[in-house]
VOPAGU-2260 file (C-alpha; in pm, 1 decimal, decimal comma):
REM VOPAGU-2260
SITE   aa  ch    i         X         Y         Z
SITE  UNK   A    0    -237,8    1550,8     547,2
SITE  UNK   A    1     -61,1    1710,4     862,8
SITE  UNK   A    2     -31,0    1359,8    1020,4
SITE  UNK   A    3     124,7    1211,4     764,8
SITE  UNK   A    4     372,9    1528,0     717,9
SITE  UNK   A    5     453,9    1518,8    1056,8
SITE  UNK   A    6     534,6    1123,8    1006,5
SITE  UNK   A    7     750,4    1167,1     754,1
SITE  UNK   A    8     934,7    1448,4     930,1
SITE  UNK   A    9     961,8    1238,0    1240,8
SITE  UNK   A   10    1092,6     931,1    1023,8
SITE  UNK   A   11    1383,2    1169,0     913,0
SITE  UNK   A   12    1429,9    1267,6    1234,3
SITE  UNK   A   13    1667,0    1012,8    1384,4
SITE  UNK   A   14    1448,8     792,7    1344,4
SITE  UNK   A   15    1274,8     820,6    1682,8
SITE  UNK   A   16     965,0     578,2    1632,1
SITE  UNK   A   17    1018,4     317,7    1892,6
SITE  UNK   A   18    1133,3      10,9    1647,4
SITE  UNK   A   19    1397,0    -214,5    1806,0
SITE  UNK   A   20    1566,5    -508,0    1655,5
SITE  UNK   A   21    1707,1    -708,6    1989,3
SITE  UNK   A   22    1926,2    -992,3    1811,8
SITE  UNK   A   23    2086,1   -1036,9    2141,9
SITE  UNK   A   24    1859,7   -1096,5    2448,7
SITE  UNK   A   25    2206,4    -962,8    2637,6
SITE  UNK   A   26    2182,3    -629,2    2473,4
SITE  UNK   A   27    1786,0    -600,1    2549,0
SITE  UNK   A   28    1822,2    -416,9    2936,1
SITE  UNK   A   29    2052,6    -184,5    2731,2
SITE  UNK   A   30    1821,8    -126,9    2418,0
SITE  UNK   A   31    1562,3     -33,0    2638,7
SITE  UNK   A   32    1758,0     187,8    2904,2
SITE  UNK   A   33    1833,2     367,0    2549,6
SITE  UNK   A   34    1509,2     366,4    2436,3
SITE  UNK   A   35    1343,5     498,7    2734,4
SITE  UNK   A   36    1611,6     816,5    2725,1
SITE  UNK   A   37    1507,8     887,0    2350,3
SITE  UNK   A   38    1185,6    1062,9    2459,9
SITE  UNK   A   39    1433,4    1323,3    2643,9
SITE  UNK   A   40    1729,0    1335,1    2394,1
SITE  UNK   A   41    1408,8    1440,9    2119,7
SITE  UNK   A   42    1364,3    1756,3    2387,6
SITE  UNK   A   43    1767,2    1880,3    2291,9
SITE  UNK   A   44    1775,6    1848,1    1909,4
SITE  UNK   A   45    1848,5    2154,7    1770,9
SITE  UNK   A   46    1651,8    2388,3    1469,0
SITE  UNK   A   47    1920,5    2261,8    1252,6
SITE  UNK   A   48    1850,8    1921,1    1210,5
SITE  UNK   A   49    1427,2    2018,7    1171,8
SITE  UNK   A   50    1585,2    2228,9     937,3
SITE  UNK   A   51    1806,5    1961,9     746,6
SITE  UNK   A   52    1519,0    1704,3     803,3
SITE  UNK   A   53    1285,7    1966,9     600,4
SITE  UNK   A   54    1554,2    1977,7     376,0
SITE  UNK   A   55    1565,8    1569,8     316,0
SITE  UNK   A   56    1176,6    1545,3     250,3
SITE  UNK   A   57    1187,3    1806,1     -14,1
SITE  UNK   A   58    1440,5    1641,3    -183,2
SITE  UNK   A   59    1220,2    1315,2    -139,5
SITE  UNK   A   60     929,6    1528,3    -303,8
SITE  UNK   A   61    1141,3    1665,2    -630,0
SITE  UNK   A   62    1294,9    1269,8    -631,4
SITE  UNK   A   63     936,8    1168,2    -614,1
SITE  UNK   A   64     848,2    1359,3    -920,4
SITE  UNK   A   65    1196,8    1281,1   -1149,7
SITE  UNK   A   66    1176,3     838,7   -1091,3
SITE  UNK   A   67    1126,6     663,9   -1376,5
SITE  UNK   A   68     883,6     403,0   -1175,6
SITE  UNK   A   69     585,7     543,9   -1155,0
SITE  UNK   A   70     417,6     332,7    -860,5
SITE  UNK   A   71     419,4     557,0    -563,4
SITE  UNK   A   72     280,9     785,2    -711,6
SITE  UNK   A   73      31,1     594,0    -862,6
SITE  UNK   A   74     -41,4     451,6    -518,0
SITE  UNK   A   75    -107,9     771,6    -376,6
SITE  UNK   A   76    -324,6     884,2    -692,7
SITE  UNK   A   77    -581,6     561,7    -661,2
SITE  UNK   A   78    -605,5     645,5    -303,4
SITE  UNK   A   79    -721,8    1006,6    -349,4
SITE  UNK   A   80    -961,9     892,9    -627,3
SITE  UNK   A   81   -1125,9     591,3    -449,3
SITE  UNK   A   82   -1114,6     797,9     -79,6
SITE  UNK   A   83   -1227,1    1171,8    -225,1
SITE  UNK   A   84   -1120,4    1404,9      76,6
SITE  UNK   A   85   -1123,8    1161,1     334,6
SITE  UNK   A   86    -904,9     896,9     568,5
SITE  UNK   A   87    -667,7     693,5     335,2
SITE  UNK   A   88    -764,3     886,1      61,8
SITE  UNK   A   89    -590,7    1226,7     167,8
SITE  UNK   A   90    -238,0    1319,3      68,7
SITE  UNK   A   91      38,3    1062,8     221,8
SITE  UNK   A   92     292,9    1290,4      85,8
SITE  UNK   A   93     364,2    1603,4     204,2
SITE  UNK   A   94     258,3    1887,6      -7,5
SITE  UNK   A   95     594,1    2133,9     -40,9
SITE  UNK   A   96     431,1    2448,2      68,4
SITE  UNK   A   97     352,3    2298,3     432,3
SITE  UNK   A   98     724,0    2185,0     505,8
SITE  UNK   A   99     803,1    2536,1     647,4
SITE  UNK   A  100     538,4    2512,9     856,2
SITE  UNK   A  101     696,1    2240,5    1053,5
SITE  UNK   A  102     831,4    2325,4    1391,7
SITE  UNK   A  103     895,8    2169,6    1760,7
SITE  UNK   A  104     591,4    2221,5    1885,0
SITE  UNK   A  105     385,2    2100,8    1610,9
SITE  UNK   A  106     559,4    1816,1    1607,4
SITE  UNK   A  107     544,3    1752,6    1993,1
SITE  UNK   A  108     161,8    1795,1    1906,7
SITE  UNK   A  109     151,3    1504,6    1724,4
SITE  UNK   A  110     364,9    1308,5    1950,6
SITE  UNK   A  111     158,2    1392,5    2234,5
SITE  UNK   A  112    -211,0    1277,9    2049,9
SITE  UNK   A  113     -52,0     936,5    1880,1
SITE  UNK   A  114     229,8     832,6    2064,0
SITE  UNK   A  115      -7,5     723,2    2371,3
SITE  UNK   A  116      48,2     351,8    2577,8
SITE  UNK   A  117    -261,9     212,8    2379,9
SITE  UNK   A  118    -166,5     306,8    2069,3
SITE  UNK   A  119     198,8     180,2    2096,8
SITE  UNK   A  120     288,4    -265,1    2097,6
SITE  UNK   A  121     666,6    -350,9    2253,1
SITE  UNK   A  122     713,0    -683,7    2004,9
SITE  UNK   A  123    1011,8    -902,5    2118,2
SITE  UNK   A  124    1131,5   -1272,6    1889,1
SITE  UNK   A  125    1379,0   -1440,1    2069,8
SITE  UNK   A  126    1292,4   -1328,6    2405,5
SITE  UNK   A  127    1123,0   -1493,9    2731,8
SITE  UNK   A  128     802,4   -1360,1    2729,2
SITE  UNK   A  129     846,8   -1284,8    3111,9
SITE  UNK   A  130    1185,2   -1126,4    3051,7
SITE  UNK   A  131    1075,9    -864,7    2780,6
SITE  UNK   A  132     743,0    -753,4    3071,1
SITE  UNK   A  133    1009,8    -707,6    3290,1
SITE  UNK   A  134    1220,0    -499,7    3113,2
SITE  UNK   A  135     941,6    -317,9    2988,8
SITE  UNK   A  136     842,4    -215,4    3365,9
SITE  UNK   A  137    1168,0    -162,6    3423,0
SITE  UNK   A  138    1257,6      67,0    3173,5
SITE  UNK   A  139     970,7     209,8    3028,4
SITE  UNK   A  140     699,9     251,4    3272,3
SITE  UNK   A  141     678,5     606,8    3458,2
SITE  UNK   A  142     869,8     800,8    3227,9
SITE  UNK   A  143     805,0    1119,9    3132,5
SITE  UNK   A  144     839,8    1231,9    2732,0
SITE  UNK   A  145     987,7    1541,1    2630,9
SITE  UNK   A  146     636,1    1605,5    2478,3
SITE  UNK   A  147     466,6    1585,8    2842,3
SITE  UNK   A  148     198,4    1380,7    2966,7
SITE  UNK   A  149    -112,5    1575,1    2910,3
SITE  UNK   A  150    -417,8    1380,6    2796,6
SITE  UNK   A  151    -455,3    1393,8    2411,3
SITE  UNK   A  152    -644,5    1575,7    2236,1
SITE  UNK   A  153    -769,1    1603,3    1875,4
SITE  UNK   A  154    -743,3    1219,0    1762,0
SITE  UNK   A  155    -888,1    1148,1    1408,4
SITE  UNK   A  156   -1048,6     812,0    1451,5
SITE  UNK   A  157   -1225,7     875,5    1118,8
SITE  UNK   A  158   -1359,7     536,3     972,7
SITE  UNK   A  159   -1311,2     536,5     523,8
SITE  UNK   A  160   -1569,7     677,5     341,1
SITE  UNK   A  161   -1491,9     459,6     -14,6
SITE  UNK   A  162   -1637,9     715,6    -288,5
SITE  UNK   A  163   -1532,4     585,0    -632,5
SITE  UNK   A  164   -1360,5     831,8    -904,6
SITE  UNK   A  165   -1067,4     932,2   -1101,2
SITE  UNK   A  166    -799,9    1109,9   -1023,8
SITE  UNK   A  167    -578,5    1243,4   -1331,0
SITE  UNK   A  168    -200,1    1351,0   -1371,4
SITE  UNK   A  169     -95,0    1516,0   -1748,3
SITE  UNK   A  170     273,8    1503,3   -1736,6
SITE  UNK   A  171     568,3    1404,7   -2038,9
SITE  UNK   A  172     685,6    1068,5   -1985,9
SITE  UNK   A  173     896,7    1124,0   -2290,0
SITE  UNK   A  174    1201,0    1230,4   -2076,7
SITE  UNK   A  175    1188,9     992,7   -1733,1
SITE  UNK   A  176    1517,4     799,5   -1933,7
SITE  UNK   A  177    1804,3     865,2   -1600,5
SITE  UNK   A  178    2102,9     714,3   -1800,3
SITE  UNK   A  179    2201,7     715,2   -2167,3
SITE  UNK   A  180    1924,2     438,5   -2295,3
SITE  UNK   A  181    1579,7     605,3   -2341,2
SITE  UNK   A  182    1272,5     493,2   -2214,1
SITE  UNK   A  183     944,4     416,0   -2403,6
SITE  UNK   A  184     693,4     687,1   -2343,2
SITE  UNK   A  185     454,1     549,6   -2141,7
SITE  UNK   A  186      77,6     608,3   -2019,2
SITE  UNK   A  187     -27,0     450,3   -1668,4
SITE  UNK   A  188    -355,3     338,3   -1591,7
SITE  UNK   A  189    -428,9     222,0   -1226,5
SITE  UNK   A  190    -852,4      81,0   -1181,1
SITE  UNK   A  191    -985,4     -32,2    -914,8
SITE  UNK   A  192   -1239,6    -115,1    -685,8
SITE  UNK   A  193   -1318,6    -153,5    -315,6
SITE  UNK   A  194   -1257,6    -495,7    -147,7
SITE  UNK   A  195   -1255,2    -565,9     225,8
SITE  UNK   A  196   -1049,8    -483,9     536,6
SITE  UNK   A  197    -812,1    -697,8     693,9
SITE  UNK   A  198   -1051,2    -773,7     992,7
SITE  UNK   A  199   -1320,7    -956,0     776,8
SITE  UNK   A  200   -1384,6   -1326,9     727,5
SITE  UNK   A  201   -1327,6   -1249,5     301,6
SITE  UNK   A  202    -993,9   -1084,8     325,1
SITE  UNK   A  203    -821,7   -1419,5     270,2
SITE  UNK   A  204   -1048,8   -1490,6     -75,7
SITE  UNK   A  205    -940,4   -1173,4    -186,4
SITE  UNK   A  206    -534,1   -1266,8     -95,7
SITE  UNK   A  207    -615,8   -1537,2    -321,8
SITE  UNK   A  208    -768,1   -1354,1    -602,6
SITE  UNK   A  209    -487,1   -1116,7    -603,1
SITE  UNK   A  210    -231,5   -1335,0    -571,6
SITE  UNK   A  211    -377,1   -1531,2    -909,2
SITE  UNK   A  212    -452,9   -1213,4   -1091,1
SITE  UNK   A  213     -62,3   -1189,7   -1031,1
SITE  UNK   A  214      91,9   -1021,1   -1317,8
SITE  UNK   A  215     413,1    -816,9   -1371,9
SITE  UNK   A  216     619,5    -608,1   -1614,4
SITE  UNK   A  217     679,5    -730,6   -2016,3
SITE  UNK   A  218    1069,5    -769,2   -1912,1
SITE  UNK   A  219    1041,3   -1026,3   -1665,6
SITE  UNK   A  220    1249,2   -1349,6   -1766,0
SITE  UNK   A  221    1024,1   -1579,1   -1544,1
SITE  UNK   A  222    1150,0   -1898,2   -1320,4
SITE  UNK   A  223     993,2   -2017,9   -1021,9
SITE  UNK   A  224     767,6   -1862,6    -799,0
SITE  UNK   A  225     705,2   -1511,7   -1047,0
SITE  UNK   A  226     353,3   -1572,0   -1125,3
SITE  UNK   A  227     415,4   -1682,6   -1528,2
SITE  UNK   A  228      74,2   -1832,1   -1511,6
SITE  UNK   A  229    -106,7   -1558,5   -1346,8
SITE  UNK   A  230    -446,0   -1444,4   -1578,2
SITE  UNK   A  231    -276,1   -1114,3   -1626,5
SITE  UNK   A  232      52,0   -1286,6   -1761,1
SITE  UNK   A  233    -177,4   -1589,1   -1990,1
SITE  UNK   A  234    -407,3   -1317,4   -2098,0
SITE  UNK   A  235    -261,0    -991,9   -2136,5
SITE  UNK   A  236     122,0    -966,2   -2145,0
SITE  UNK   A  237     136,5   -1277,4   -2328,2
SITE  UNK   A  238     -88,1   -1177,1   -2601,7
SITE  UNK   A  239     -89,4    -792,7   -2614,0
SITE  UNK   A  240     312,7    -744,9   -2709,4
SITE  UNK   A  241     306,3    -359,5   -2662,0
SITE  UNK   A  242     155,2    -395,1   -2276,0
SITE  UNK   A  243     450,0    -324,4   -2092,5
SITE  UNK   A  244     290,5    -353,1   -1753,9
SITE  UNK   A  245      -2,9    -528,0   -1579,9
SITE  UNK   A  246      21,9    -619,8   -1221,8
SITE  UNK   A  247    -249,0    -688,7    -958,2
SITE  UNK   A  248    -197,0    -458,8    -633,7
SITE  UNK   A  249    -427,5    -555,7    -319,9
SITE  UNK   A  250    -463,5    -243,6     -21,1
SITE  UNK   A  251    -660,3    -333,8     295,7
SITE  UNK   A  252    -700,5    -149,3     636,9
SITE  UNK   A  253    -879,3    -182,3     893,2
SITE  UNK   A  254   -1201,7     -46,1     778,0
SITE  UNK   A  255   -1148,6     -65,3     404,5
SITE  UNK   A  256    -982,1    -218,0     132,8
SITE  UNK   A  257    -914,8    -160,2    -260,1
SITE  UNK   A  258    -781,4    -400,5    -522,4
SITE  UNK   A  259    -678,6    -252,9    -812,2
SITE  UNK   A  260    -461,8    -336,7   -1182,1
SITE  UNK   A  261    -190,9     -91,1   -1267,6
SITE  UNK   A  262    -117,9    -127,4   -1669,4
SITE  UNK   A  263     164,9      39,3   -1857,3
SITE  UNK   A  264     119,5     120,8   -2275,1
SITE  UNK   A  265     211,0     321,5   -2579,9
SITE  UNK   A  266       0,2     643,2   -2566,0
SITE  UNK   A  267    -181,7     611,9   -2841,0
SITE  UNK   A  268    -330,2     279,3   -2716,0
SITE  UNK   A  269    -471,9     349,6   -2381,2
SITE  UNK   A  270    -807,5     302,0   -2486,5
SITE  UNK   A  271    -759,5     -28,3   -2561,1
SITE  UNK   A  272    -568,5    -108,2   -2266,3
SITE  UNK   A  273    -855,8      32,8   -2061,9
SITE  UNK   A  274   -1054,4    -228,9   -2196,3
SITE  UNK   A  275    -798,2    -490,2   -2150,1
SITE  UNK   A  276    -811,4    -437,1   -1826,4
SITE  UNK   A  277   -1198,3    -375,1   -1770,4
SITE  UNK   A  278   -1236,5    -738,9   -1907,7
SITE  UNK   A  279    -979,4    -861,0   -1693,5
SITE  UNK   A  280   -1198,4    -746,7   -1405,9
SITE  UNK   A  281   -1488,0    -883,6   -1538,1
SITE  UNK   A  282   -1358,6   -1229,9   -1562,3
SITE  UNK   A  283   -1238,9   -1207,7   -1157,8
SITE  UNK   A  284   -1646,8   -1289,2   -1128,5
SITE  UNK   A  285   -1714,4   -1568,8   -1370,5
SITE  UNK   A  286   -1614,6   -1916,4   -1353,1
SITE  UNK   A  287   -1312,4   -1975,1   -1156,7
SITE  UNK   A  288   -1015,3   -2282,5   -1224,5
SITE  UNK   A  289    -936,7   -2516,1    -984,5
SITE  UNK   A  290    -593,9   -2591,8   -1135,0
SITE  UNK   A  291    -531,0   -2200,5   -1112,4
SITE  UNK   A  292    -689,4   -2187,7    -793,5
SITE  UNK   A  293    -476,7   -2432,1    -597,2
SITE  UNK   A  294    -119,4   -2263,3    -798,7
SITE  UNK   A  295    -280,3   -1958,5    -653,4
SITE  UNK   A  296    -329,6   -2124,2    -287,3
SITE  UNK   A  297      33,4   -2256,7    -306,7
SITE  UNK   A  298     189,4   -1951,3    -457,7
SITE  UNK   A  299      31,1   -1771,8    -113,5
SITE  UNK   A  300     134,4   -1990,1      87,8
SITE  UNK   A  301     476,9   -1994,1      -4,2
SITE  UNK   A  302     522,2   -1645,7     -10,7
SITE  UNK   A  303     396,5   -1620,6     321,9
SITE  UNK   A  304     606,4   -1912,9     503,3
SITE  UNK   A  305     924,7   -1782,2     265,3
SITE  UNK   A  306     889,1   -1447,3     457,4
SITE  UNK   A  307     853,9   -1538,5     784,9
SITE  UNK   A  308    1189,5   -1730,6     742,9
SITE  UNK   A  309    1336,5   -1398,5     835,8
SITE  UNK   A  310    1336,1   -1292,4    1223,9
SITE  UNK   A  311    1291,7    -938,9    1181,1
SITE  UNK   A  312     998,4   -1017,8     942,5
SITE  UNK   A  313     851,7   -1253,8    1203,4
SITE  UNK   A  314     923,7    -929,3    1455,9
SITE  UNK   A  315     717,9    -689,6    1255,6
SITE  UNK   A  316     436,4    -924,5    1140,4
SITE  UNK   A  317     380,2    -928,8    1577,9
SITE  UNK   A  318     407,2    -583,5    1597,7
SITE  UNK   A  319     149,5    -523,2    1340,0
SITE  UNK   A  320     -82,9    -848,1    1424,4
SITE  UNK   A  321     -92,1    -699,0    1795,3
SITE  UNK   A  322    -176,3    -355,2    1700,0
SITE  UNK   A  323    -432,4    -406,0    1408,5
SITE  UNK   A  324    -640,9    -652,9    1619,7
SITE  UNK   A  325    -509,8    -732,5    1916,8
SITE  UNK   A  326    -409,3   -1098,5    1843,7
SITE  UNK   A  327    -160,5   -1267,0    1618,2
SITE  UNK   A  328    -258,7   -1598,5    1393,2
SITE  UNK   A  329     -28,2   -1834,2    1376,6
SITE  UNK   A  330     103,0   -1944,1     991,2
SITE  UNK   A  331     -22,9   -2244,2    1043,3
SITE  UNK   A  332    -360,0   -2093,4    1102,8
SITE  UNK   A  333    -341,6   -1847,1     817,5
SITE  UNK   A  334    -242,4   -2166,9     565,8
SITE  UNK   A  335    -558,0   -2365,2     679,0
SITE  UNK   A  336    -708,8   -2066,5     565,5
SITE  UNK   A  337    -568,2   -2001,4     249,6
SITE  UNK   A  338    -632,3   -2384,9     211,3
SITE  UNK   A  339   -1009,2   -2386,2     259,9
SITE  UNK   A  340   -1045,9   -2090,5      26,3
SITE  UNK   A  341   -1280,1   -2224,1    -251,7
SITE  UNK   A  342   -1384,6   -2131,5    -626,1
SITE  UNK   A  343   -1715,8   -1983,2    -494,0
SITE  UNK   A  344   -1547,1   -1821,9    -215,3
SITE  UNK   A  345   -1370,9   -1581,3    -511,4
SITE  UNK   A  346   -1630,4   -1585,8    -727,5
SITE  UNK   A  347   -1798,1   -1441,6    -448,9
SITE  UNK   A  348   -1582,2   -1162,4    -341,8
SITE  UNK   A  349   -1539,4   -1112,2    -683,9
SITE  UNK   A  350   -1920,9   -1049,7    -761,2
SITE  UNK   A  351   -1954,6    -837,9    -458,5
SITE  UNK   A  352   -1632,5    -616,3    -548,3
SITE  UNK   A  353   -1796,1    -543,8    -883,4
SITE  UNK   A  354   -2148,3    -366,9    -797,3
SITE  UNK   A  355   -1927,2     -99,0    -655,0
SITE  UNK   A  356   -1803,2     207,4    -840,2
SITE  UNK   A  357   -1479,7     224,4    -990,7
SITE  UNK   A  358   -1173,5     450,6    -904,9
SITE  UNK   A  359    -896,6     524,3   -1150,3
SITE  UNK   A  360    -560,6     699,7   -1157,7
SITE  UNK   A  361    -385,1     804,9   -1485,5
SITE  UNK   A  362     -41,4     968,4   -1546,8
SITE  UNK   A  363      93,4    1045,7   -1866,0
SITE  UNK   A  364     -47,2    1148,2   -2208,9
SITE  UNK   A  365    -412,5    1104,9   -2129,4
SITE  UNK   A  366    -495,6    1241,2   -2489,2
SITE  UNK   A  367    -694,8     909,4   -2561,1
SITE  UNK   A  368    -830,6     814,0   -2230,8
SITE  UNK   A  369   -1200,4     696,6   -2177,7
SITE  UNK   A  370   -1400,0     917,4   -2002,1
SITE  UNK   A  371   -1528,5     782,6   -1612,2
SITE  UNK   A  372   -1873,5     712,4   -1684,4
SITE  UNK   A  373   -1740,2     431,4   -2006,4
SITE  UNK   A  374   -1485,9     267,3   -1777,3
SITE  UNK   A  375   -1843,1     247,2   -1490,6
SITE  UNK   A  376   -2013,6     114,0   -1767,4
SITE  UNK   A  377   -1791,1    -108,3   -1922,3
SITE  UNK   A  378   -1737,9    -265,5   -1539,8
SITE  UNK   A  379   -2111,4    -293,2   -1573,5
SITE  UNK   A  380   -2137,5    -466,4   -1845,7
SITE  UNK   A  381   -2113,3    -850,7   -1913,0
SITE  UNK   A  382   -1829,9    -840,5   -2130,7
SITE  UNK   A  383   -1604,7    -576,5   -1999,7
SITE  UNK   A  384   -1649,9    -387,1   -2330,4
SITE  UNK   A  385   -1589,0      37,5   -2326,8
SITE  UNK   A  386   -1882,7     200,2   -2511,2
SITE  UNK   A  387   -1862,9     265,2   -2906,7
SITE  UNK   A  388   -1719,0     625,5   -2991,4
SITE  UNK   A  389   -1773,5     784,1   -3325,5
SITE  UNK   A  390   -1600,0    1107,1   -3417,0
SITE  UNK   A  391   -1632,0    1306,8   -3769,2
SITE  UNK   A  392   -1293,3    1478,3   -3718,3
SITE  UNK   A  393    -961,6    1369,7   -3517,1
């Protein structure tokens, strides 16, 4: 979409999103003296560094298309399927023919709309709380952007419309190999469904579910804390030696959300990891293990106090608390959480997750893949089972 062009140009663009990392509460009156001047120095870049920045995100695009990892992509491709046309479902990536049509002004349009006082959070760690206000008065009230100060206009406040449906990609994997070893020729599958946002009460259930769905590529050596007992490591990578891939991936917003499996196989057995995978799904809603529940729980919980270790992580997870919903829980609060979270509370979610309609993303040889309507009904069904095909002639 043009937003999201206009982000990425603006990302390459010195980097002017107001992001600060203050490890020194001496260099702080500086940072933001700096900061504050930023929204002036963006008014003297030249055309040749929009024209270099152009440059950098079509290289991003053509790198984009060459990786061997086909994730991102995949990402995006789910998106579009489950979100037809609308909110988190349009194009995060920039399509090449609009990078021309970057200039100044549009890009001081976008500035002007999004880059507004309520739409922006000044997150300080390490800092008096009184101190950073201050500072923040100081430096950063009354100051005029390069963009101006006219009221904006033209904010999308859209709310996700989830629609369900595939979104397909036909492309030769055979060649992705970017050093002398080749790689397998691969077909990706990504299916999922819709979830919850972040702002609901079930959003923590479906952490949980995701996190003991777990999964992971076929050339993982294991140790602690990778998730060797996840279902999709017991039941599918374990037991299906040509899966190369099957991870659990879990997307929520503020109005929305979409958990989904990606799974990576031969070409000529995509059918059958379709159905893999459909089963998988179906399980999520039957009877759930307490032993695998509280690994689950613990595995969560450790990832979450293992990140917030880290003082810039601690600074973003503010920044992104405050903005989202106007509050931050404390990890203490979000473990007794994850803590109370029981076996009907994922069975639940679970249920609930599966009346909806399915979205799916494919890349690769798709020579073999199930149509739409068997992966609905096999995620209808009781068993997870795709619909019988006969054919007189292959």
């Amino acid at each position: 979409t043009k937003q999201n062009i206009l982000v990425e140009l603006l990302t390459f663009w010195k980097n002017w999103h107001f992001r600060l990392l203050l490890d020194l509460t001496a260099k702080m009156k500086f940072c933001l003296r700096w900061k504050s001047m930023g929204v002036f120095v963006t008014a003297r870049h030249q055309d040749e560094e929009v024209e270099m920045t152009r440059m950098a995100v079509q290289f991003e695009l053509e790198d984009l298309n060459m990786r061997p990892d086909p994730e991102p992509l995949l990402t995006e491709m789910i998106h579009e399927a489950a979100y037809r046309e609308n909110t988190v479902g349009l194009h995060r990536f920039c399509p090449a023919e609009n990078i021309a049509k970057m200039s100044r002004e549009v890009l001081h349009s976008y500035l002007r709309n999004y880059y507004t006082p309520d739409r922006m959070v000044l997150a300080g760690v390490g800092v008096e709380h009184e101190h950073l206000v201050e500072c923040a008065r100081k430096y950063l009230l009354r100051v005029l952007p390069a963009w101006g100060s006219v009221e904006a206009v033209d904010v999308d406040r859209s709310v996700a419309q989830y629609t369900g449906g595939i979104a397909k990609l036909e492309r030769d994997m055979s060649n992705v190999s970017l050093g002398p070893t080749p790689i397998p020729e691969l077909t990706h599958i990504m299916v999922g469904l819709e979830s919850c946002s972040f702002m609901e009460e079930d959003f923590i259930p479906f952490a949980v579910l995701n996190m003991m769905m777990g999964g992971g590529g076929s050339f993982s050596a294991g140790g602690p804390g990778k998730g060797m007992f996840s279902r999709l490591y017991l039941n599918v990578l374990n037991r299906h030696h040509w899966m190369y891939n099957a991870t659990s991936y879990h997307h929520s917003y503020e109005d929305t959300g979409l958990l989904c499996i990606h799974a990576s196989a031969d070409p000529r057995q995509v059918r059958e990891m379709v159905e893999i995978i459909t089963k998988e799904f179906i399980l999520m809603g039957g009877t759930v293990d307490v032993v695998e529940l509280e690994r689950a729980k613990t595995q969560l919980t450790s990832m979450l106090m293992m990140n917030l270790e880290s003082r810039p992580v601690i600074f973003e997870d503010v920044g992104r608390q405050v903005l989202a919903t106007r509050s931050r829980k404390l990890p203490h609060e979000l473990c007794t959480l994850i803590r109370n979270v029981k076996p009907e509370d994922v069975k639940r979610v679970a249920s609930k997750m599966l009346r909806g309609k399915p979205a799916v993303a494919a890349l690769g040889d798709l020579t073999d893949l199930p149509t739409y309507e068997h992966i609905q009904t096999a995620l209808s069904s009781k068993d997870g089972r795709l619909p019988r095909t006969y054919r007189l002639f292959r």
